[in-house]
CHARMM-style PDB file with segment names, atoms N, HN, CA, C and O in Angstrom:
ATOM      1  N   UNK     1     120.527 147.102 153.460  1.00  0.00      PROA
ATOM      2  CA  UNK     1     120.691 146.440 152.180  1.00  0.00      PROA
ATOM      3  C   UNK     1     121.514 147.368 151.283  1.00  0.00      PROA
ATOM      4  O   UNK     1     121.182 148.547 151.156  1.00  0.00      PROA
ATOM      5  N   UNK     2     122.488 146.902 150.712  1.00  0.00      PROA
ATOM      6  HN  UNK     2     122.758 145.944 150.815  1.00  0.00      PROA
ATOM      7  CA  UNK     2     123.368 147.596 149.760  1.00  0.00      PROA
ATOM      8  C   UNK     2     122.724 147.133 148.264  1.00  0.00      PROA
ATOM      9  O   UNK     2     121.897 146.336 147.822  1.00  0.00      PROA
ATOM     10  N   UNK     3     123.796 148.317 147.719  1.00  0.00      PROA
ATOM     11  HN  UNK     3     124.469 148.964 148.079  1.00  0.00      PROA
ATOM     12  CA  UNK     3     123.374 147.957 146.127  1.00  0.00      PROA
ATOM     13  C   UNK     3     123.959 148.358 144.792  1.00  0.00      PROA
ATOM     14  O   UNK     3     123.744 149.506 144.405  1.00  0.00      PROA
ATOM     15  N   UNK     4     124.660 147.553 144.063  1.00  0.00      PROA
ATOM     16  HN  UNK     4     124.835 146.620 144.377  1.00  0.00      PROA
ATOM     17  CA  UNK     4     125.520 147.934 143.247  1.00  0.00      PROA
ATOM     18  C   UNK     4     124.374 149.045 141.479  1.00  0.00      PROA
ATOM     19  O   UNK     4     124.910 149.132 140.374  1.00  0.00      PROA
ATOM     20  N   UNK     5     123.126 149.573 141.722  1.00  0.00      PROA
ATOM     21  HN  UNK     5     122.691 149.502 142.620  1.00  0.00      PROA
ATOM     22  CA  UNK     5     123.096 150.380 141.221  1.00  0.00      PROA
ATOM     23  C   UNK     5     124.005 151.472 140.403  1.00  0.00      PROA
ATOM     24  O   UNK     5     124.023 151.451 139.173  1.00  0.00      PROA
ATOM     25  N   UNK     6     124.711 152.369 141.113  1.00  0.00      PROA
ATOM     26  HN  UNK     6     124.696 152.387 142.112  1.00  0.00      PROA
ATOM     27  CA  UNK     6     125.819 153.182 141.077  1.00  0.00      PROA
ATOM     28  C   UNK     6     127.079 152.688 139.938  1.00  0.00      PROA
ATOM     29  O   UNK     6     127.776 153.456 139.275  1.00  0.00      PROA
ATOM     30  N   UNK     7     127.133 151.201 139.938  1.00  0.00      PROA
ATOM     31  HN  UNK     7     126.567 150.577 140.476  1.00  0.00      PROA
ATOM     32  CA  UNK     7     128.305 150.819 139.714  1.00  0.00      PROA
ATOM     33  C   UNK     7     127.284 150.186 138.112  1.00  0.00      PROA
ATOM     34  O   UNK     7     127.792 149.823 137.051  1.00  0.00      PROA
ATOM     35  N   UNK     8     126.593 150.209 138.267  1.00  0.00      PROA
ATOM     36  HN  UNK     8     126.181 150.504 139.130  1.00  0.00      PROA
ATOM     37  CA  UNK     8     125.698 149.324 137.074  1.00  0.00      PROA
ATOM     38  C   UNK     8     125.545 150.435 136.041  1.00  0.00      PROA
ATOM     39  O   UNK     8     125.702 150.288 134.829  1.00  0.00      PROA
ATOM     40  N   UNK     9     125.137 151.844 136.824  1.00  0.00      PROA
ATOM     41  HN  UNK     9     125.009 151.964 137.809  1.00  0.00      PROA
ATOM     42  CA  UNK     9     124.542 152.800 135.734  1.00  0.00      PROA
ATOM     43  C   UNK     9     125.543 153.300 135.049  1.00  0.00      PROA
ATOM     44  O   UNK     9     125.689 153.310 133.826  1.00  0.00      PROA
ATOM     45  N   UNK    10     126.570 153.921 136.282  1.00  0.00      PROA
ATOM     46  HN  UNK    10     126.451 153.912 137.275  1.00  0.00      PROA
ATOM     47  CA  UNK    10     127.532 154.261 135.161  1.00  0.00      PROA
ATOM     48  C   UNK    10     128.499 153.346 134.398  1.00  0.00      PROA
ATOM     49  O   UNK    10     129.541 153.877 134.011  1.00  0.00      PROA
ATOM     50  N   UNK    11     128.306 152.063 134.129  1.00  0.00      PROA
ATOM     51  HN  UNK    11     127.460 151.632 134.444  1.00  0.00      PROA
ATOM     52  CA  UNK    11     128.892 151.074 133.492  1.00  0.00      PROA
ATOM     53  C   UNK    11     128.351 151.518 132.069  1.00  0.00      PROA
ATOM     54  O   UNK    11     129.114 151.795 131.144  1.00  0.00      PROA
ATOM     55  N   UNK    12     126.698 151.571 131.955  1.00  0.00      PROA
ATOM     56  HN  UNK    12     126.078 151.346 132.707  1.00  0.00      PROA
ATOM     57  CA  UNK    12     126.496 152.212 131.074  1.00  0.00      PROA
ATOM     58  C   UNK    12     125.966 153.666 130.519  1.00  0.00      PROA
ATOM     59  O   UNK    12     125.119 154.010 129.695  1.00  0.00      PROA
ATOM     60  N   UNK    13     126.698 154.205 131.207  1.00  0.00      PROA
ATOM     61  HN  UNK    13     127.386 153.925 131.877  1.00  0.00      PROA
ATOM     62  CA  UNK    13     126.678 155.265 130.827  1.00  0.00      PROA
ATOM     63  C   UNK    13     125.594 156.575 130.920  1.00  0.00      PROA
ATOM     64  O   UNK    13     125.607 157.648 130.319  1.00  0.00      PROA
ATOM     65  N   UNK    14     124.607 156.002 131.978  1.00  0.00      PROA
ATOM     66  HN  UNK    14     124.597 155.129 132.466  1.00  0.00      PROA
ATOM     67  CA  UNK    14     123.566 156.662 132.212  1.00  0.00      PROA
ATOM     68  C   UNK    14     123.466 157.442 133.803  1.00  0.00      PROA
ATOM     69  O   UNK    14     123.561 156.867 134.888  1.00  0.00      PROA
ATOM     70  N   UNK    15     123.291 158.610 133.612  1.00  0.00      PROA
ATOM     71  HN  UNK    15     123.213 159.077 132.732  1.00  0.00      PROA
ATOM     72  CA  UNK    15     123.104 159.523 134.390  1.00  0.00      PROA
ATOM     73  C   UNK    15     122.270 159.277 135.516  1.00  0.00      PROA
ATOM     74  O   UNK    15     121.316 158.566 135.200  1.00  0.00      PROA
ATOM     75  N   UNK    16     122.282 159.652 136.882  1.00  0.00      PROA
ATOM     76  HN  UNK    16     123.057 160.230 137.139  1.00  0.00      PROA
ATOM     77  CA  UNK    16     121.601 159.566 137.784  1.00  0.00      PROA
ATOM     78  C   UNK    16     120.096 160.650 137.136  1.00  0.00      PROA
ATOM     79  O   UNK    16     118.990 160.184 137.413  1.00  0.00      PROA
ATOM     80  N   UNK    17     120.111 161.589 136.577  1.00  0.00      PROA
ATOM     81  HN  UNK    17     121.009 161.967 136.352  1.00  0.00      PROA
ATOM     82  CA  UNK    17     119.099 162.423 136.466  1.00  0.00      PROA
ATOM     83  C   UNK    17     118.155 161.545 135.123  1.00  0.00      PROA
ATOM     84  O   UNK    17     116.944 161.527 134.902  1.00  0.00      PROA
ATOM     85  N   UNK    18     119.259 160.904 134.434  1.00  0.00      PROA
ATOM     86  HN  UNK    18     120.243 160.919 134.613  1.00  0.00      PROA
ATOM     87  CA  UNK    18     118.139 159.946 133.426  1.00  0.00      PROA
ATOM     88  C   UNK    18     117.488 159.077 133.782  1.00  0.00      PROA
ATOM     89  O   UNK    18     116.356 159.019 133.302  1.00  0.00      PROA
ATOM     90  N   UNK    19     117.928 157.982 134.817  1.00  0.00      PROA
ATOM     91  HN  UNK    19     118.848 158.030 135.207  1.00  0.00      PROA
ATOM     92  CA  UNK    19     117.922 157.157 135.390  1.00  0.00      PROA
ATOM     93  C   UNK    19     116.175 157.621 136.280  1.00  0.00      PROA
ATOM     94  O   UNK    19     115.040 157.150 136.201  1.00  0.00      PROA
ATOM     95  N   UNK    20     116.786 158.720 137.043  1.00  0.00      PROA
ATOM     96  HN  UNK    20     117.708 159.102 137.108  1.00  0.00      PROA
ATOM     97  CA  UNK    20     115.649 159.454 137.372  1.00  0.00      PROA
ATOM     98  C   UNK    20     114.689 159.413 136.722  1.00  0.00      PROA
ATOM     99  O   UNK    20     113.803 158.653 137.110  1.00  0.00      PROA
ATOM    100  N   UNK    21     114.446 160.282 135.357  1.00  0.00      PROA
ATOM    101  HN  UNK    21     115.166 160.901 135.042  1.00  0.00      PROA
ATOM    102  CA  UNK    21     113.555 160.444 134.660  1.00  0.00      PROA
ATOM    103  C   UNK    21     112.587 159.367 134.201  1.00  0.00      PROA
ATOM    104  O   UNK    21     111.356 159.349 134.222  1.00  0.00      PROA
ATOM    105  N   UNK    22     113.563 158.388 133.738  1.00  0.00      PROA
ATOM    106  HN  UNK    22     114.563 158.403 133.721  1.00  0.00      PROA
ATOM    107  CA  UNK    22     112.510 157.036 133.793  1.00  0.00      PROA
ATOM    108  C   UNK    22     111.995 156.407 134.526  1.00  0.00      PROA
ATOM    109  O   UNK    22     111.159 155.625 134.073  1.00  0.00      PROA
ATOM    110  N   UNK    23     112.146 156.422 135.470  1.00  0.00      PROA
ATOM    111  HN  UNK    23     112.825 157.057 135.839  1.00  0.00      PROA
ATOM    112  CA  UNK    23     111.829 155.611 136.728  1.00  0.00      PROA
ATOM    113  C   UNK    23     110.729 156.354 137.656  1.00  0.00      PROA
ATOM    114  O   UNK    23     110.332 156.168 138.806  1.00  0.00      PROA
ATOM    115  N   UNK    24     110.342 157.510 136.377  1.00  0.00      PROA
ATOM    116  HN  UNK    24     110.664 157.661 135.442  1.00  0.00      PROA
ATOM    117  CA  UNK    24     109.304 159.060 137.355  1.00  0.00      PROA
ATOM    118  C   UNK    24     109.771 159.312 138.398  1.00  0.00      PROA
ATOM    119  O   UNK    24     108.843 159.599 139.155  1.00  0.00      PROA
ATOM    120  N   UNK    25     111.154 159.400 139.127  1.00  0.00      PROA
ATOM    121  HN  UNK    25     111.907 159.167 138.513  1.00  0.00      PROA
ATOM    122  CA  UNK    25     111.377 159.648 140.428  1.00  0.00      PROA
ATOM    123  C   UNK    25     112.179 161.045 140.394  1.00  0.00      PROA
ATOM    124  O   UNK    25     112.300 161.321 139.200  1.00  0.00      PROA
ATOM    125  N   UNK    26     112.733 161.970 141.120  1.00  0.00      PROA
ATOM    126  HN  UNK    26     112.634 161.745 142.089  1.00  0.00      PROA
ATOM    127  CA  UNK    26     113.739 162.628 141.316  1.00  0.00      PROA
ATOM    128  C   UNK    26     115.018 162.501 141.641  1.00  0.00      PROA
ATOM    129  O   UNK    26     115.196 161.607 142.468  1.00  0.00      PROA
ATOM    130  N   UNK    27     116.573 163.404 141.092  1.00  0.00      PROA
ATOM    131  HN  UNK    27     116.429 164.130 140.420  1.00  0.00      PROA
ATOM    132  CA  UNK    27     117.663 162.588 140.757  1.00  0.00      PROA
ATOM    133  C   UNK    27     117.427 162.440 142.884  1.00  0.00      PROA
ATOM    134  O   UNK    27     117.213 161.381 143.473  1.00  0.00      PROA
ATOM    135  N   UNK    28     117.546 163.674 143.475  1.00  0.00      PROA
ATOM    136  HN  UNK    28     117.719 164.535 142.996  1.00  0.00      PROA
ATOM    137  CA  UNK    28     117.343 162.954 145.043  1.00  0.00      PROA
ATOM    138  C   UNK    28     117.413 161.627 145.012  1.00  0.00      PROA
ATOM    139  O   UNK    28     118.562 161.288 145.298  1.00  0.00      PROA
ATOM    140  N   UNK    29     116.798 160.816 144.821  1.00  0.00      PROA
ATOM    141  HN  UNK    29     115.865 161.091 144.589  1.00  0.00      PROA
ATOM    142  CA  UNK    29     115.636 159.341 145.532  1.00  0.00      PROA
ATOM    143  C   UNK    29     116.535 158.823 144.615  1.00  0.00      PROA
ATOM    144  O   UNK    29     116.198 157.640 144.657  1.00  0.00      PROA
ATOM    145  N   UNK    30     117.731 158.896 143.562  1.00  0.00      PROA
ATOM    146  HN  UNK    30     118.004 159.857 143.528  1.00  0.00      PROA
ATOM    147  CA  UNK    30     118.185 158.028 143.196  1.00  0.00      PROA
ATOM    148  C   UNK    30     119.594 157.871 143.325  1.00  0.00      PROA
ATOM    149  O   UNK    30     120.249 156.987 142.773  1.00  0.00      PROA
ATOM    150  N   UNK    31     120.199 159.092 144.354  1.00  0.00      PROA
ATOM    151  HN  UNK    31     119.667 159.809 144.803  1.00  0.00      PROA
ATOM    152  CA  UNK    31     121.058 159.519 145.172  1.00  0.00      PROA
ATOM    153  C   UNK    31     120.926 158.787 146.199  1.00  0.00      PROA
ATOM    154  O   UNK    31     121.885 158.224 146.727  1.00  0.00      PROA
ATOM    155  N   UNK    32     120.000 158.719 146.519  1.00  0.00      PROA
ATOM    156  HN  UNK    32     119.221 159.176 146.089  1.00  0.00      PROA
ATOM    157  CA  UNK    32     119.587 158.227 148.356  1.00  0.00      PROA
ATOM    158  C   UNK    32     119.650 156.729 147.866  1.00  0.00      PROA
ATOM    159  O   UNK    32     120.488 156.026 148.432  1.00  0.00      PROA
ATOM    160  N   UNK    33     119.005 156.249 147.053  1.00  0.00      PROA
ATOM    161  HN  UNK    33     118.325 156.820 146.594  1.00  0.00      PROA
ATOM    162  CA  UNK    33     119.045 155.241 146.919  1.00  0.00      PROA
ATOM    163  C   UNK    33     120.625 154.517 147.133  1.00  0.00      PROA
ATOM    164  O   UNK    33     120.924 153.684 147.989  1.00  0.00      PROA
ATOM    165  N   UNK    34     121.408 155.037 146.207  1.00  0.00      PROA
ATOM    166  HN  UNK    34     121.165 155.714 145.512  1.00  0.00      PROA
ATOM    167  CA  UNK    34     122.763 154.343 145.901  1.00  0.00      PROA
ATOM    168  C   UNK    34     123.716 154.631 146.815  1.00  0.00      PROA
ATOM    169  O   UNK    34     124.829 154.121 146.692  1.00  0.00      PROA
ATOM    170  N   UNK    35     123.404 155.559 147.954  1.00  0.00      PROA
ATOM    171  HN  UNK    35     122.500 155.974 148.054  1.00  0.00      PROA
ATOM    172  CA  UNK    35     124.212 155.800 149.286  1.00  0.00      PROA
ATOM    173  C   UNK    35     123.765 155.290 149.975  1.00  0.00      PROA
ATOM    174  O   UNK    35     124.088 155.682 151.096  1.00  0.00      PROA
ATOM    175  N   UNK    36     122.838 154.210 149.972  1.00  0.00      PROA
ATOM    176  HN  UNK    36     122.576 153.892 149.061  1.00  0.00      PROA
ATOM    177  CA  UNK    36     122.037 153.425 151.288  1.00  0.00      PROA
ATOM    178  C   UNK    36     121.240 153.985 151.949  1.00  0.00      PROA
ATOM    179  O   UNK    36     120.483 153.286 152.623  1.00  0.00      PROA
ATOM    180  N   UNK    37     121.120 155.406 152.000  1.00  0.00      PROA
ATOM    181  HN  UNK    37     121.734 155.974 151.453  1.00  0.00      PROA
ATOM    182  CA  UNK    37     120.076 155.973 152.332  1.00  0.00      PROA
ATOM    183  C   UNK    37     118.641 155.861 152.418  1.00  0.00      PROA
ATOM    184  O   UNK    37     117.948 156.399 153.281  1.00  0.00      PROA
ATOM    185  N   UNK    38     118.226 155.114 151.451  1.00  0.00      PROA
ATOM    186  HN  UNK    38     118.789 154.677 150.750  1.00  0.00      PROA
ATOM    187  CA  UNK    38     117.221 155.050 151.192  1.00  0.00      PROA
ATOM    188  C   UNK    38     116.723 153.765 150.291  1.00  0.00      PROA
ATOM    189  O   UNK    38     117.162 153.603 149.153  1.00  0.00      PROA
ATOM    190  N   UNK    39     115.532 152.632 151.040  1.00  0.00      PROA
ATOM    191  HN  UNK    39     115.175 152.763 151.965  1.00  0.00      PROA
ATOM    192  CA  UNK    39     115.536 151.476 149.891  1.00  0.00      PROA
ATOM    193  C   UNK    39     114.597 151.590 149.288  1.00  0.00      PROA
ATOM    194  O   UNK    39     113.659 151.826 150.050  1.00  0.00      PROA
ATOM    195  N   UNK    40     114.148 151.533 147.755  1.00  0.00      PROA
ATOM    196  HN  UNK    40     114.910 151.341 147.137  1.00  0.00      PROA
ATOM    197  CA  UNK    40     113.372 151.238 147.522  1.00  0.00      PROA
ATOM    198  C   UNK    40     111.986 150.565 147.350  1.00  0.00      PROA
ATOM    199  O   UNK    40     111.688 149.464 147.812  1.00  0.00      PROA
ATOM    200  N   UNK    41     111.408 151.147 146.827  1.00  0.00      PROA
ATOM    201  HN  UNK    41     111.650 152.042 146.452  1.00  0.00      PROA
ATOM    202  CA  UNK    41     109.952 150.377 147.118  1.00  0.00      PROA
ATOM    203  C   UNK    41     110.388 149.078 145.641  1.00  0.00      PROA
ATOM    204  O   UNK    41     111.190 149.158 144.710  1.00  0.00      PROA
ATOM    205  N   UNK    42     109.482 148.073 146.032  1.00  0.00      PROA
ATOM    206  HN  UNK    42     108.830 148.008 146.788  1.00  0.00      PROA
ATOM    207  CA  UNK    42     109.658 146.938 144.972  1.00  0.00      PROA
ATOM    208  C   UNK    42     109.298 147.477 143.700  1.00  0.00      PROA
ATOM    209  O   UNK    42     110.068 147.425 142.742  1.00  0.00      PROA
ATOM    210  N   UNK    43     108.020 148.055 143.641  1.00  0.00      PROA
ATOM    211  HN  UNK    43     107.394 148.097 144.420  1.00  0.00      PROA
ATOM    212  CA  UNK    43     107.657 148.394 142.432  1.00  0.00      PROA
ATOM    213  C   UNK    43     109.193 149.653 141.392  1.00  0.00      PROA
ATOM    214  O   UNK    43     109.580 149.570 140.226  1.00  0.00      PROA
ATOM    215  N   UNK    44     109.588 150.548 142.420  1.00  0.00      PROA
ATOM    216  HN  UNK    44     109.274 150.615 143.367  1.00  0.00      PROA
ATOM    217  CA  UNK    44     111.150 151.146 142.207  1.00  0.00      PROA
ATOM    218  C   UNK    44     111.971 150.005 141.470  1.00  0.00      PROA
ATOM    219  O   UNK    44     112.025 149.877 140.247  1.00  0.00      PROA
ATOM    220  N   UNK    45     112.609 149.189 142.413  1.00  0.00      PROA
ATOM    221  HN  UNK    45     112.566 149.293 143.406  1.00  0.00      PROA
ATOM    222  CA  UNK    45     113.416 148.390 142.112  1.00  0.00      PROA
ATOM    223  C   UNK    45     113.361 147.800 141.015  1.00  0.00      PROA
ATOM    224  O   UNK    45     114.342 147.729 140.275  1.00  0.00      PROA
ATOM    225  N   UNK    46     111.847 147.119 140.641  1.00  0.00      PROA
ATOM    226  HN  UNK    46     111.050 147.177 141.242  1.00  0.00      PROA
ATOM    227  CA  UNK    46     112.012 146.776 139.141  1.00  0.00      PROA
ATOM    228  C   UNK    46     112.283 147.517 137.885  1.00  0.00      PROA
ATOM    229  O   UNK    46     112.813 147.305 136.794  1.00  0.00      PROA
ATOM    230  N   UNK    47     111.450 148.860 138.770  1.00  0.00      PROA
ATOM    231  HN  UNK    47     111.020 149.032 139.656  1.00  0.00      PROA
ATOM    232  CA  UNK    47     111.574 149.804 137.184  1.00  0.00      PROA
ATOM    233  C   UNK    47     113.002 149.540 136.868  1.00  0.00      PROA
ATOM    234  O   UNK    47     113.324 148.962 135.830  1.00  0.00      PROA
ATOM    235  N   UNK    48     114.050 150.045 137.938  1.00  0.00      PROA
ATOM    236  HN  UNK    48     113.789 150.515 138.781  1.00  0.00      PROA
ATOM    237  CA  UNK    48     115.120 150.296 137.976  1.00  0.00      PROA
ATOM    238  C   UNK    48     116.047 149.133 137.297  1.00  0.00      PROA
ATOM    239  O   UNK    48     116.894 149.355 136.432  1.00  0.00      PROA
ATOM    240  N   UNK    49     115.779 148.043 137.764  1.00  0.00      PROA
ATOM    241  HN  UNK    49     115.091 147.863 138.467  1.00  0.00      PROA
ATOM    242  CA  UNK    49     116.620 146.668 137.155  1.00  0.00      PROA
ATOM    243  C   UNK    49     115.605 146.455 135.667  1.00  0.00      PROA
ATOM    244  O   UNK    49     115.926 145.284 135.469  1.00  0.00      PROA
ATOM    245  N   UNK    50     114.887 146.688 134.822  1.00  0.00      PROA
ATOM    246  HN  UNK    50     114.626 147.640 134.983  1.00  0.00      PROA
ATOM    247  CA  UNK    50     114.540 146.932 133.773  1.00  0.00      PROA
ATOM    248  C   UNK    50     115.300 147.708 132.708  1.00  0.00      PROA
ATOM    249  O   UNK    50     115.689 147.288 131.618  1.00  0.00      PROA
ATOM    250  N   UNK    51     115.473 149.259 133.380  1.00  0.00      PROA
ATOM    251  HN  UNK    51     115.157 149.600 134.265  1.00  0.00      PROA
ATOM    252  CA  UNK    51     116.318 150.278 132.910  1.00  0.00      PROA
ATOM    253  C   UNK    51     117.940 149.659 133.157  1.00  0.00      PROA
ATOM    254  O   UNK    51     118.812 150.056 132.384  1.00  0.00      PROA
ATOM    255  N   UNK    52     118.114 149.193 133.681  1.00  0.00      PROA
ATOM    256  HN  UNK    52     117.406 148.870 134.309  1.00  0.00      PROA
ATOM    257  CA  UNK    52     119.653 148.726 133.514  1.00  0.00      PROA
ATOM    258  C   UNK    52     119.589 147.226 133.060  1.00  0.00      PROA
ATOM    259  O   UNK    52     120.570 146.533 133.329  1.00  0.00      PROA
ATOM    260  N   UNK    53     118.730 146.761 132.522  1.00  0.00      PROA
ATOM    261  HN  UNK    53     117.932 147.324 132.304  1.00  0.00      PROA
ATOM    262  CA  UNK    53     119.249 145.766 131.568  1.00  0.00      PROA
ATOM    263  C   UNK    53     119.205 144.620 133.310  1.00  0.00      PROA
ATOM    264  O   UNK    53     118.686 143.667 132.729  1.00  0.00      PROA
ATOM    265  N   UNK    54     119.311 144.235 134.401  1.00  0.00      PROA
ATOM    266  HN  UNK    54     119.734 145.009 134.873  1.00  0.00      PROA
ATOM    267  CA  UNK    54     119.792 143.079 134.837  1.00  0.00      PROA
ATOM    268  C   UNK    54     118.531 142.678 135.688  1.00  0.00      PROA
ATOM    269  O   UNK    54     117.563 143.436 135.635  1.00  0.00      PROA
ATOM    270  N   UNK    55     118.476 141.784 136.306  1.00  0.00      PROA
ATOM    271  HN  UNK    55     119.262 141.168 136.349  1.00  0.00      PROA
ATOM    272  CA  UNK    55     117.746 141.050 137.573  1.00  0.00      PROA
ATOM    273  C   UNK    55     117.658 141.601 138.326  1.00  0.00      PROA
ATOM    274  O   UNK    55     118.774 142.071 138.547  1.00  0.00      PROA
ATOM    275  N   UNK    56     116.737 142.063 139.257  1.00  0.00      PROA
ATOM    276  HN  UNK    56     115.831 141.682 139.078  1.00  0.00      PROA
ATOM    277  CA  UNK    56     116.456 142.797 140.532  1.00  0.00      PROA
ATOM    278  C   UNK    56     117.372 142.611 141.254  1.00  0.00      PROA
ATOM    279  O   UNK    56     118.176 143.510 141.502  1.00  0.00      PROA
ATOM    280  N   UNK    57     117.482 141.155 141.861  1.00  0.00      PROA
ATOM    281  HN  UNK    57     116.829 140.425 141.660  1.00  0.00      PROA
ATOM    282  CA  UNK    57     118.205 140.383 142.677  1.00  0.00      PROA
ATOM    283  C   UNK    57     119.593 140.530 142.670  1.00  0.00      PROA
ATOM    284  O   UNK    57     120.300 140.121 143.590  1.00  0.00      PROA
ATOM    285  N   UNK    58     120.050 141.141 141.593  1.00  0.00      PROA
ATOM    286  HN  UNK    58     119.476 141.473 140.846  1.00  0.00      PROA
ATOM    287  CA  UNK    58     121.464 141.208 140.811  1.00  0.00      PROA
ATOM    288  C   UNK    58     121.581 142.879 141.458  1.00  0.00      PROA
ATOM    289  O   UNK    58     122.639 143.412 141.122  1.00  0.00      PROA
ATOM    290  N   UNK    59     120.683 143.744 142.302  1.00  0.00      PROA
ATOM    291  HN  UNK    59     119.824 143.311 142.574  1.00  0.00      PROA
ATOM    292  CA  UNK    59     121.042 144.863 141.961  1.00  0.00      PROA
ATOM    293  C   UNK    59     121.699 145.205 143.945  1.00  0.00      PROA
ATOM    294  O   UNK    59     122.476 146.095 144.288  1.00  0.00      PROA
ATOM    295  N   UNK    60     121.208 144.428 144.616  1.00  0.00      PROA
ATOM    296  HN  UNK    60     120.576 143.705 144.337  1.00  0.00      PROA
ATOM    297  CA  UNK    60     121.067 144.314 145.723  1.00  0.00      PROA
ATOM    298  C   UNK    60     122.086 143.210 146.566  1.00  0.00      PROA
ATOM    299  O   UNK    60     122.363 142.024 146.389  1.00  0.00      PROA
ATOM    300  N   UNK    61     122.346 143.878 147.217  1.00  0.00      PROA
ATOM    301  HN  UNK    61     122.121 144.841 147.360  1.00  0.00      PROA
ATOM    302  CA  UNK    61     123.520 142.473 148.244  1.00  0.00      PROA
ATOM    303  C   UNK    61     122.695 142.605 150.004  1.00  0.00      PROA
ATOM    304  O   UNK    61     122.627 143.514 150.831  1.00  0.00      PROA
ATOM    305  N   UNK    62     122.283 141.453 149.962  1.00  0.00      PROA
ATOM    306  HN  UNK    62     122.339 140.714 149.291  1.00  0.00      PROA
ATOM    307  CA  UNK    62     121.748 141.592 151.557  1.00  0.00      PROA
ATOM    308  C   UNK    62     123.218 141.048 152.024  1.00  0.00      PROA
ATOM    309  O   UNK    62     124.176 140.362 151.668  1.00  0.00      PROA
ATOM    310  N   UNK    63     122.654 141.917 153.164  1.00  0.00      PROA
ATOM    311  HN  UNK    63     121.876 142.474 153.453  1.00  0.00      PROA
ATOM    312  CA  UNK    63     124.021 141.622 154.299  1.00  0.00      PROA
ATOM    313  C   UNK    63     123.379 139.716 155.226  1.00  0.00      PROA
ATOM    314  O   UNK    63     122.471 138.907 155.038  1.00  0.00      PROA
ATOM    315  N   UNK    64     124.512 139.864 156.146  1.00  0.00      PROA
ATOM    316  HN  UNK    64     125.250 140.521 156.299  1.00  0.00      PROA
ATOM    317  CA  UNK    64     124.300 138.621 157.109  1.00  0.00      PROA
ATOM    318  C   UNK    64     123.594 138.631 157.911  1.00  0.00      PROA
ATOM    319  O   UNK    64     123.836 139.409 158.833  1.00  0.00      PROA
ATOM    320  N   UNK    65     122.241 137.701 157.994  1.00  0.00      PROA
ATOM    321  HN  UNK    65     122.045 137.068 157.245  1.00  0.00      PROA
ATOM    322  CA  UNK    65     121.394 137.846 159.198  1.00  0.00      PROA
ATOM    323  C   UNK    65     121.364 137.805 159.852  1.00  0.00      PROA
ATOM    324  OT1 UNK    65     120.310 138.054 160.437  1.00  0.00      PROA
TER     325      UNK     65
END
């Protein structure tokens, strides 16, 4: 699962380490996150689409099944 995170935060202007901070996670896990490395847990994901203002669903592109 991909995810336009990366492209969302720094739209506005917010730091992977802030981003971090709110979300109680480390900048790591929010690195990993936005290189595919790593998916989030749901409860993550919302914090995360909260802090950027959009829809969960909006943050994520599933691929073809």
């Amino acid at each position: 699962m991909k995810n336009k995170i990366k492209e969302i935060r720094k739209k506005m202007g917010i730091t992977q380490e802030q981003l971090a901070k709110e979300c109680g996670v480390v900048r790591q896990t929010i690195s990993c996150i936005e290189n595919n490395k790593y998916d989030p847990t749901l409860e993550l994901a919302f914090k995360i689409s909260v802090i950027l203002k959009v829809k969960v669903d909006e943050l994520f592109i599933y691929g073809e099944i």
